[in-house]
TIMI-2910 file (N, C-alpha, C, CB; in pm, 1 decimal, decimal comma, always signed):
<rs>
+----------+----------+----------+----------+----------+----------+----------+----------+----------+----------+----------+----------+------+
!      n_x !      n_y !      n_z !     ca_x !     ca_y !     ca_z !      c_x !      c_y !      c_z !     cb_x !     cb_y !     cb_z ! resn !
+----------+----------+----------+----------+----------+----------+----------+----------+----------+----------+----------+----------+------+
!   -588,9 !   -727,2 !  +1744,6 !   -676,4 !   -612,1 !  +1729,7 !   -819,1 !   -662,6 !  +1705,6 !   -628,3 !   -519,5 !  +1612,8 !  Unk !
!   -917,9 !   -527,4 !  +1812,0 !  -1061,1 !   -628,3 !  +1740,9 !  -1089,7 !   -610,8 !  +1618,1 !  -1206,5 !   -604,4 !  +1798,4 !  Unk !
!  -1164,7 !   -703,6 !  +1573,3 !  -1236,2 !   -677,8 !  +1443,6 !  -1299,4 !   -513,4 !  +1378,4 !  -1357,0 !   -772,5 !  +1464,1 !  Unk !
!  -1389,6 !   -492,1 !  +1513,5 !  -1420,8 !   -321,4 !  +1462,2 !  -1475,2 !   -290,2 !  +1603,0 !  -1558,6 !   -283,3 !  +1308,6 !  Unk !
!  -1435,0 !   -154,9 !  +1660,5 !  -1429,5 !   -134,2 !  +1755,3 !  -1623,5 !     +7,5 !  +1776,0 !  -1245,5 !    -91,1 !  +1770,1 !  Unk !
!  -1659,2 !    -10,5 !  +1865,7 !  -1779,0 !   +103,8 !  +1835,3 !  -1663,6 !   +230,9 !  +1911,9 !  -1982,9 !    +67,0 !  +1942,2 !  Unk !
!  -1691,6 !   +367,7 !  +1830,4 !  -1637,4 !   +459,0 !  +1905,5 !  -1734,5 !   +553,0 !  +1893,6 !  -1506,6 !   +498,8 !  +1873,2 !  Unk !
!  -1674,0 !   +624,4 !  +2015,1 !  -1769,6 !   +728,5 !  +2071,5 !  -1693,6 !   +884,3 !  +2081,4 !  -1819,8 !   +672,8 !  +2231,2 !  Unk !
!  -1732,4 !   +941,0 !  +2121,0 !  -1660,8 !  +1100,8 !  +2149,5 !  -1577,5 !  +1056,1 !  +2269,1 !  -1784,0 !  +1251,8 !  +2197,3 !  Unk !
!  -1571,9 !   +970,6 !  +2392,9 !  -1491,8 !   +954,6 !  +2467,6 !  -1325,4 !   +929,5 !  +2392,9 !  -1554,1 !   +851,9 !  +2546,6 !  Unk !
!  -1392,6 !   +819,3 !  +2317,2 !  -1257,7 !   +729,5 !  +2263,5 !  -1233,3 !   +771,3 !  +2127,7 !  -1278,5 !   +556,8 !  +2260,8 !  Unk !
!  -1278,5 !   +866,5 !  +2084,7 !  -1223,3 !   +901,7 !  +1937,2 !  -1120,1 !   +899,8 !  +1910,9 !  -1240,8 !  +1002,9 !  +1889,5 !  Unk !
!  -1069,0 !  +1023,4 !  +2006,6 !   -919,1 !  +1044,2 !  +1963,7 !   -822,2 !   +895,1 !  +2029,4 !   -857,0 !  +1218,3 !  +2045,7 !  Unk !
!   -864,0 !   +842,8 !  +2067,4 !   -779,9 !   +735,8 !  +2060,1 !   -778,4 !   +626,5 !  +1976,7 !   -780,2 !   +693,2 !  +2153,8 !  Unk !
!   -862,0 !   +600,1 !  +1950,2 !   -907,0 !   +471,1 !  +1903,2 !   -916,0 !   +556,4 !  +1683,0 !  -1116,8 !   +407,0 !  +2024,8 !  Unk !
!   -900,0 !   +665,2 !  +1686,8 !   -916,5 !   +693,1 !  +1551,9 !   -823,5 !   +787,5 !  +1529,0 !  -1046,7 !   +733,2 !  +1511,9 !  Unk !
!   -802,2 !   +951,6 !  +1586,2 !   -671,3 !   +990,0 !  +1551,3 !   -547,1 !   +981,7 !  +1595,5 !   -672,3 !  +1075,3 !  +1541,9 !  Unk !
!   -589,4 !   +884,6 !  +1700,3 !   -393,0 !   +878,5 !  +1738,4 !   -399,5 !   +672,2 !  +1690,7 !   -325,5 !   +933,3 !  +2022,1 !  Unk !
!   -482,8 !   +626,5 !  +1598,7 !   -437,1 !   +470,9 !  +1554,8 !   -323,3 !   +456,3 !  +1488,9 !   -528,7 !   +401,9 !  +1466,1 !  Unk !
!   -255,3 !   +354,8 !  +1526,4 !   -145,2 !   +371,8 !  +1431,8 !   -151,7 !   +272,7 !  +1284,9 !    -10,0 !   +337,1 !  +1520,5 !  Unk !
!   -297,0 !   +245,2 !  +1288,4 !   -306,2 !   +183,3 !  +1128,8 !   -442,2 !   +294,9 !  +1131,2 !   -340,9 !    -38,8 !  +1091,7 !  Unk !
!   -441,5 !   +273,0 !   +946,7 !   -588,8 !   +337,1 !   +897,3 !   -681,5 !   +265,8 !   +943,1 !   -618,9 !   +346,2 !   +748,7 !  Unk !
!   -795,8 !   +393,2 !   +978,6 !   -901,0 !   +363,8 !  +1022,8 !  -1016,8 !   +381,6 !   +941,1 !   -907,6 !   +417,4 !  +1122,8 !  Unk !
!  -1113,9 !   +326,4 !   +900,5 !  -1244,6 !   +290,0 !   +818,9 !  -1340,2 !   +316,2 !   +924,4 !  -1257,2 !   +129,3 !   +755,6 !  Unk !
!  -1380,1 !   +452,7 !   +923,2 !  -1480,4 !   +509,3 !  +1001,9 !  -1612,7 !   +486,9 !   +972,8 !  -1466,6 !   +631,2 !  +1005,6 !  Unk !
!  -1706,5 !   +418,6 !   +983,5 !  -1855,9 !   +378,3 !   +925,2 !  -1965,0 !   +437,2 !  +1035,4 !  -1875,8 !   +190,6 !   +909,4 !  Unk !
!  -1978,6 !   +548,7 !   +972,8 !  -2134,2 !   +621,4 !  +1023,0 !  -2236,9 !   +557,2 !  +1012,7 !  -2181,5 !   +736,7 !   +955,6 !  Unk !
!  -2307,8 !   +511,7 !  +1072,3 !  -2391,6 !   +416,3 !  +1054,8 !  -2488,3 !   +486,3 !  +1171,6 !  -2329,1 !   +257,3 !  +1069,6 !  Unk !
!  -2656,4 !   +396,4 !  +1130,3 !  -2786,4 !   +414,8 !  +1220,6 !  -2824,0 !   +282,7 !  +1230,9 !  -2910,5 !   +508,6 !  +1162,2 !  Unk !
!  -2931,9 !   +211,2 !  +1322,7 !  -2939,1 !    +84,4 !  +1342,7 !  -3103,5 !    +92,9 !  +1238,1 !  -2930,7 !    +31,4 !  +1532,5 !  Unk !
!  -3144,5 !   +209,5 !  +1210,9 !  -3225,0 !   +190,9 !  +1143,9 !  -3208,2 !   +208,2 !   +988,0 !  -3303,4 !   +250,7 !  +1196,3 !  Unk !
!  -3096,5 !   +269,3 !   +958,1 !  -3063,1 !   +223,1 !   +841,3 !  -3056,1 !    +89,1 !   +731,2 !  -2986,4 !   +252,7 !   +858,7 !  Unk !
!  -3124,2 !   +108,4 !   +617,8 !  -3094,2 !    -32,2 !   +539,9 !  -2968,8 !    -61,7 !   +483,2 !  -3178,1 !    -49,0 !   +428,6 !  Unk !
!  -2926,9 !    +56,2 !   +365,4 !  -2787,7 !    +43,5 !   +335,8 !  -2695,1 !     +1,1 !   +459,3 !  -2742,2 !   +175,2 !   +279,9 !  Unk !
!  -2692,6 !    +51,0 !   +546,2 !  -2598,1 !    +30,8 !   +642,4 !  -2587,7 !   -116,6 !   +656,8 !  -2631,0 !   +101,2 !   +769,2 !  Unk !
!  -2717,9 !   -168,5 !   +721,0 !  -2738,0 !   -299,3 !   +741,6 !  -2635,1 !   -376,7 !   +616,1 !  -2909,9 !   -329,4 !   +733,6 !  Unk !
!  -2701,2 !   -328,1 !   +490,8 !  -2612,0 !   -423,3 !   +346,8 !  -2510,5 !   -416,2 !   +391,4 !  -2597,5 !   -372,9 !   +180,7 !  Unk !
!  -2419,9 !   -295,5 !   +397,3 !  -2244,1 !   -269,6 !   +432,2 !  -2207,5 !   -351,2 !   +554,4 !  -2199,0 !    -93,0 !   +475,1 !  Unk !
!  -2220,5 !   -358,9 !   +659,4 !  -2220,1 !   -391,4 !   +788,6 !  -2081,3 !   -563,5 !   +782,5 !  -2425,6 !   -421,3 !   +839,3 !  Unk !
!  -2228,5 !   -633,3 !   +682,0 !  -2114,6 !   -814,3 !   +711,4 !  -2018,6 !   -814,3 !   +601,2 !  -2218,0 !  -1006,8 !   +686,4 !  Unk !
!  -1993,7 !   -645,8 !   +500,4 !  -1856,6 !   -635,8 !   +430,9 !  -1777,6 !   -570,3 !   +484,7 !  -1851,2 !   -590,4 !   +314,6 !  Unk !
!  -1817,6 !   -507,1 !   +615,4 !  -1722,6 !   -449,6 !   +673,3 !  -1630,5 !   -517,8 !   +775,2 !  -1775,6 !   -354,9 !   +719,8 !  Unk !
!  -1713,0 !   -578,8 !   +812,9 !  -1676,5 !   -682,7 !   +898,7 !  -1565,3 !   -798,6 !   +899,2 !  -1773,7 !   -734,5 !   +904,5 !  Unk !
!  -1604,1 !   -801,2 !   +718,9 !  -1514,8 !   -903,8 !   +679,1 !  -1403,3 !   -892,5 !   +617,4 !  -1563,8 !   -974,5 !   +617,2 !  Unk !
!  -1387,2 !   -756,9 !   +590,8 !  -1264,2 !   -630,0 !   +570,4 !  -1228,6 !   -626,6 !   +646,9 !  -1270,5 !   -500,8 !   +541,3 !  Unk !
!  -1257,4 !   -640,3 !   +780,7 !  -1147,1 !   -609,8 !   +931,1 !  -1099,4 !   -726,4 !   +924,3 !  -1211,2 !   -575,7 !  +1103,6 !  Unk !
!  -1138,2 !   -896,1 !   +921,2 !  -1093,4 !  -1027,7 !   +922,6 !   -998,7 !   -991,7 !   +855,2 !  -1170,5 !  -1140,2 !   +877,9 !  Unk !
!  -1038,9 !   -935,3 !   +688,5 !   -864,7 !   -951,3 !   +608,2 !   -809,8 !   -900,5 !   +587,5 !   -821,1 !   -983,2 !   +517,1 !  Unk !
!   -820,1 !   -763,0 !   +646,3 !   -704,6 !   -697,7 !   +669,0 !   -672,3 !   -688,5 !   +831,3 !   -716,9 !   -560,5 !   +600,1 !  Unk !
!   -686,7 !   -745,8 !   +908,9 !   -646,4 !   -754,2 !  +1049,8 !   -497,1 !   -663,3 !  +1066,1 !   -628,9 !   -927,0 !  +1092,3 !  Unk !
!   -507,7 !   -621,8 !  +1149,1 !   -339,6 !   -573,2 !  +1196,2 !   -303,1 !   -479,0 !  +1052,7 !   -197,4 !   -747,1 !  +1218,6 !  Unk !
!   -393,1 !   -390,7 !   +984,8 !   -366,4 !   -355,3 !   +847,4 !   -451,6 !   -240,6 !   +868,6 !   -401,3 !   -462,2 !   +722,5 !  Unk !
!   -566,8 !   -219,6 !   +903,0 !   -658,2 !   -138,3 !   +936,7 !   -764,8 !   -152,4 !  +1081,8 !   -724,1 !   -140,9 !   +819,4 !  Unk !
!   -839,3 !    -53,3 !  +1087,1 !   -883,6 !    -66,6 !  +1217,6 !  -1049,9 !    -30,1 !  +1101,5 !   -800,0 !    +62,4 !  +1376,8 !  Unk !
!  -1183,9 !    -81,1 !  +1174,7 !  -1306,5 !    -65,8 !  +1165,0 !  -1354,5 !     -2,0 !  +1283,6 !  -1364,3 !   -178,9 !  +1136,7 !  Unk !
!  -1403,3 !   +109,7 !  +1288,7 !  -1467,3 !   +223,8 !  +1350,1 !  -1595,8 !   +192,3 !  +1327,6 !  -1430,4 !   +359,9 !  +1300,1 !  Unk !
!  -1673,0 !   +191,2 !  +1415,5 !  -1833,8 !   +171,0 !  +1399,9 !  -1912,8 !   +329,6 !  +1508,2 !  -1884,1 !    -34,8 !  +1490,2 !  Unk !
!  -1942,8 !   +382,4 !  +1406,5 !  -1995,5 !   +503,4 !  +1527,4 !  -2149,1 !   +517,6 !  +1447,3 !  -1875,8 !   +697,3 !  +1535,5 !  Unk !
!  -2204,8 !   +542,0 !  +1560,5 !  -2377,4 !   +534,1 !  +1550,7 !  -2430,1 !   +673,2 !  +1578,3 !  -2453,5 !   +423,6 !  +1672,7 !  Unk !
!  -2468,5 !   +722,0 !  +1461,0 !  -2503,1 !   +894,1 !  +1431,0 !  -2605,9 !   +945,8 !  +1532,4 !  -2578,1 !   +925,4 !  +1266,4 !  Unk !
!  -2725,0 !   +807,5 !  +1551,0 !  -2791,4 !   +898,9 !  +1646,0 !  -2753,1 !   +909,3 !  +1782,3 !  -2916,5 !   +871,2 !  +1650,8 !  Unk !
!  -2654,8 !   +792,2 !  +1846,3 !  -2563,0 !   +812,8 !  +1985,3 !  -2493,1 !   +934,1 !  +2035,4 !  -2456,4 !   +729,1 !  +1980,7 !  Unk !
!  -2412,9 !  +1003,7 !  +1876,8 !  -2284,2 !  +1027,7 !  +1875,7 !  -2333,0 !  +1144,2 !  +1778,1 !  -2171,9 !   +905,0 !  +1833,9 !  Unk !
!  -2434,6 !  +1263,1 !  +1775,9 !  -2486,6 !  +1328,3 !  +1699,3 !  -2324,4 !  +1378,8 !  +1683,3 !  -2620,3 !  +1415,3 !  +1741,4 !  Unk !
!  -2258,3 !  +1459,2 !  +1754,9 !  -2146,7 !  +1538,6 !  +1768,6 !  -2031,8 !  +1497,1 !  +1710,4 !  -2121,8 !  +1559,1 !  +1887,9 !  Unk !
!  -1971,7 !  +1383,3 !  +1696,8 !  -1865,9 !  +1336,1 !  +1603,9 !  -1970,5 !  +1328,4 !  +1462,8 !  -1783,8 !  +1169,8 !  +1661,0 !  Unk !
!  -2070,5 !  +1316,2 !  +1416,2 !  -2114,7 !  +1277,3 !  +1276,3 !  -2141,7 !  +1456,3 !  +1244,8 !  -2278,2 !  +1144,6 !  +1266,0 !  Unk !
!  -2170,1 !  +1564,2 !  +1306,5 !  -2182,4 !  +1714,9 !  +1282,7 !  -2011,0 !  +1728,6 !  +1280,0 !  -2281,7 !  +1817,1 !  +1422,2 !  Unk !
!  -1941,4 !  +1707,9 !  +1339,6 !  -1813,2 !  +1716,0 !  +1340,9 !  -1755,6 !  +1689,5 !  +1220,9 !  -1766,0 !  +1645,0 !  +1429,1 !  Unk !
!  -1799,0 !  +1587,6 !  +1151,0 !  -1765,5 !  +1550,2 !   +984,7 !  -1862,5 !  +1549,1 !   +867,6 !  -1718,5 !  +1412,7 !   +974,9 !  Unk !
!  -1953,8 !  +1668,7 !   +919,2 !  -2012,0 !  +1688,9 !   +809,0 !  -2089,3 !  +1596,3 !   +791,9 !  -1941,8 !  +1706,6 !   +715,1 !  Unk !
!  -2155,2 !  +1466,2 !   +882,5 !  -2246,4 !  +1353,7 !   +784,0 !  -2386,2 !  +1410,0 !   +786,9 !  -2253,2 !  +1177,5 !   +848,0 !  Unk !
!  -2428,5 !  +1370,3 !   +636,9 !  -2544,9 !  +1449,0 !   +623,1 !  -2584,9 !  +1352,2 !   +582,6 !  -2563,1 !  +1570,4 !   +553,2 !  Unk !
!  -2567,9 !  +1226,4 !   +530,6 !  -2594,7 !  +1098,2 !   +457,6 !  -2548,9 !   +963,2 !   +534,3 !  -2519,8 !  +1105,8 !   +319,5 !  Unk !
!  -2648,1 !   +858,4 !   +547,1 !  -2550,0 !   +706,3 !   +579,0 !  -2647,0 !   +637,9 !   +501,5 !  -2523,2 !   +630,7 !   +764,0 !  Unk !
!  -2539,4 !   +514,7 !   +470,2 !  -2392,0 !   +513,1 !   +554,7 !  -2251,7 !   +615,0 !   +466,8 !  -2334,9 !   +312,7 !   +561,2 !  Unk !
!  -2178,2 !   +646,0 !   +601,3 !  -2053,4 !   +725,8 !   +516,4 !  -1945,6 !   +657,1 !   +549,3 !  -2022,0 !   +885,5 !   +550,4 !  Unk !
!  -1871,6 !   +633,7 !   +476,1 !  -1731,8 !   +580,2 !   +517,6 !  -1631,9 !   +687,1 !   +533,4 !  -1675,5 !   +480,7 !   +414,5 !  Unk !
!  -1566,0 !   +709,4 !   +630,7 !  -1451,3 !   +804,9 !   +609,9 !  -1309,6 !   +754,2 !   +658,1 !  -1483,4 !   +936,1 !   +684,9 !  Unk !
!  -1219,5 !   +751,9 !   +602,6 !  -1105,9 !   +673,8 !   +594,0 !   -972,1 !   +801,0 !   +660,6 !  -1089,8 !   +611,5 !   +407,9 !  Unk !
!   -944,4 !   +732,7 !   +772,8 !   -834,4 !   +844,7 !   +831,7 !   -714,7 !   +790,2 !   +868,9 !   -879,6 !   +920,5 !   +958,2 !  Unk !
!   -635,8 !   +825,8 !   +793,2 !   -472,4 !   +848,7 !   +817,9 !   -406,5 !   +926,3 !   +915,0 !   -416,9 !   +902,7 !   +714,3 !  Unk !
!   -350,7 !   +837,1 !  +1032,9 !   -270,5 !   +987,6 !  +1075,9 !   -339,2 !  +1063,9 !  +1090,5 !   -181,5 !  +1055,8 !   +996,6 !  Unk !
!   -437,6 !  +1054,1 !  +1130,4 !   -561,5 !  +1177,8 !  +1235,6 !   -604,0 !  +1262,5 !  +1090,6 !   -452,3 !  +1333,0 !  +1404,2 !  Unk !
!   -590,6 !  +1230,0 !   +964,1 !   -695,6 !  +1278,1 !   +895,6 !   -707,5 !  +1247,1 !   +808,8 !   -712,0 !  +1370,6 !   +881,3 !  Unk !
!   -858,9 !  +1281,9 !   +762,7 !   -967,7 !  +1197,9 !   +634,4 !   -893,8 !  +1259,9 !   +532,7 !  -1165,6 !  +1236,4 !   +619,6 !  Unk !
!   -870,0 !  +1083,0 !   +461,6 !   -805,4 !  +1104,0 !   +339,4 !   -880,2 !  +1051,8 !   +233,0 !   -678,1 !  +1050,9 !   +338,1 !  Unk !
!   -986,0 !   +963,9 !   +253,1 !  -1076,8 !   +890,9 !   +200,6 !  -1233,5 !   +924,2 !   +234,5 !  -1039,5 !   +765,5 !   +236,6 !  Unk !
!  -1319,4 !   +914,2 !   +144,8 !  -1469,6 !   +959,6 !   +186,3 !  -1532,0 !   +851,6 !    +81,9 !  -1519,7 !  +1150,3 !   +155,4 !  Unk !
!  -1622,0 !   +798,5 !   +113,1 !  -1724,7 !   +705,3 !     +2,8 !  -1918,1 !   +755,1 !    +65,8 !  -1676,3 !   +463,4 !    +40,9 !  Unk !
!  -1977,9 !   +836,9 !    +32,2 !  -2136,8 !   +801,9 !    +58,3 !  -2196,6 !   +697,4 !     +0,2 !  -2222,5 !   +901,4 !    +19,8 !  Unk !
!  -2285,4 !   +633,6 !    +76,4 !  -2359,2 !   +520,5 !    +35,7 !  -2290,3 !   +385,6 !    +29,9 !  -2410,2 !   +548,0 !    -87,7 !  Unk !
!  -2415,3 !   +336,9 !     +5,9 !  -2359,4 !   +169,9 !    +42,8 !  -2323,9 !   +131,9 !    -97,3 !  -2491,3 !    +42,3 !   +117,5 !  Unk !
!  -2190,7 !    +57,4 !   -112,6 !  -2089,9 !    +13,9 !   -220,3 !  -2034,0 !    -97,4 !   -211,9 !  -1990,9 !    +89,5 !   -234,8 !  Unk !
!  -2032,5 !   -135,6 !   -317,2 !  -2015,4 !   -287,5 !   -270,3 !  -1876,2 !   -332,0 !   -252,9 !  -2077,7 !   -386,0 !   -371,9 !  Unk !
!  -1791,6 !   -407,2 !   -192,9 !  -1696,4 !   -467,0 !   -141,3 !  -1579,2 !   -454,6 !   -222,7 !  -1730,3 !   -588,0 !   -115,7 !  Unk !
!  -1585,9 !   -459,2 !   -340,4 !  -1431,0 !   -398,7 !   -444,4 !  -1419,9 !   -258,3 !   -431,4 !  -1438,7 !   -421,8 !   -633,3 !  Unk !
!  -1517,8 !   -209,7 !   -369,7 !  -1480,4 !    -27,8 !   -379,6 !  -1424,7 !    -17,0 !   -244,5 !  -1633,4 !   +102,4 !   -401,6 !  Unk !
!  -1466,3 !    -73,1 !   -136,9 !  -1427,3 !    -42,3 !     +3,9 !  -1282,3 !    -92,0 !     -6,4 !  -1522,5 !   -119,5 !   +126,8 !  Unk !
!  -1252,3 !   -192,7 !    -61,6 !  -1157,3 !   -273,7 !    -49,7 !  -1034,4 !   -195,2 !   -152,7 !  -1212,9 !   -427,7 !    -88,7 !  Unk !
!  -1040,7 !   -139,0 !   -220,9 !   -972,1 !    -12,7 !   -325,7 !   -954,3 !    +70,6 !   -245,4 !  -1052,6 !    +57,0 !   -448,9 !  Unk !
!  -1039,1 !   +126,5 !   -137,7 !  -1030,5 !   +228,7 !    -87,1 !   -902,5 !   +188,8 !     +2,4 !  -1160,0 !   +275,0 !    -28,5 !  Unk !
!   -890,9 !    +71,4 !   +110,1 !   -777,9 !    +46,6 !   +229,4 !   -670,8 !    -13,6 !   +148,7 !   -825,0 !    -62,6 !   +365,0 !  Unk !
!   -675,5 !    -34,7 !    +72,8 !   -571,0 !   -102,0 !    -50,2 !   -474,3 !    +63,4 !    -60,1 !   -686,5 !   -166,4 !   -253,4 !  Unk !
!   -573,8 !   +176,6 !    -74,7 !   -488,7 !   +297,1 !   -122,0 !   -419,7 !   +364,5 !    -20,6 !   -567,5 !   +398,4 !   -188,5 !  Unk !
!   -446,3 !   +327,1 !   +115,7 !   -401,7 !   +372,8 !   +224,6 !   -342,7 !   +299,7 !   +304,1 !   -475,9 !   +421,6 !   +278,3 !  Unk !
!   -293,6 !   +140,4 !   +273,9 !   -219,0 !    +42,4 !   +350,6 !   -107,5 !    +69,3 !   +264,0 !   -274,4 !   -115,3 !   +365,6 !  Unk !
+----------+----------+----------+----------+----------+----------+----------+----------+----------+----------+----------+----------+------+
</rs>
């Protein structure tokens, strides 16, 4: 599995509600700073949990319609989906024991 996949409205529903591991959805902007901070912990959350979770990278201003679709009014947002739905939500950038609590509660 890749590390973190970019999704779009094409590939949503595949690549996020029909995954068959949890997915760590990261709303993200390229002009964002927080984001930037989160980005090489997210990254490195997909390395260790490989085959455990999936990393979703979707870019709010690409993809206005999936981020209105979930309500993002803030990035970065993490939204964590089970089985085609958010069971997990974190706003803002957090540092690496919270993300890591978060796929811990859903693996």
């Amino acid at each position: 599995m890749a590390d973190e996949v970019t999704v779009t409205r094409s590939n949503f529903d595949a690549e996020v509600m029909k995954s068959a591991v949890p997915v760590v959805a990261d709303f993200w902007a390229e002009w964002c700073g927080p984001c930037k901070m989160i980005a090489p912990v997210l990254k490195d959350l997909a390395r260790d949990y490989k085959d455990k979770i999936k990393i979703a990278k979707i870019d709010v201003d690409a993809e206005g319609e999936l981020a209105q679709q979930f309500n993002i009014v803030s990035i970065p947002t993490i939204l964590v989906f089970s089985k085609g739905q958010v069971v997990k939500q974190q706003i803002g950038a957090v540092p690496r024991p919270a993300l890591e609590k978060m796929i811990k509660e859903v693996i």
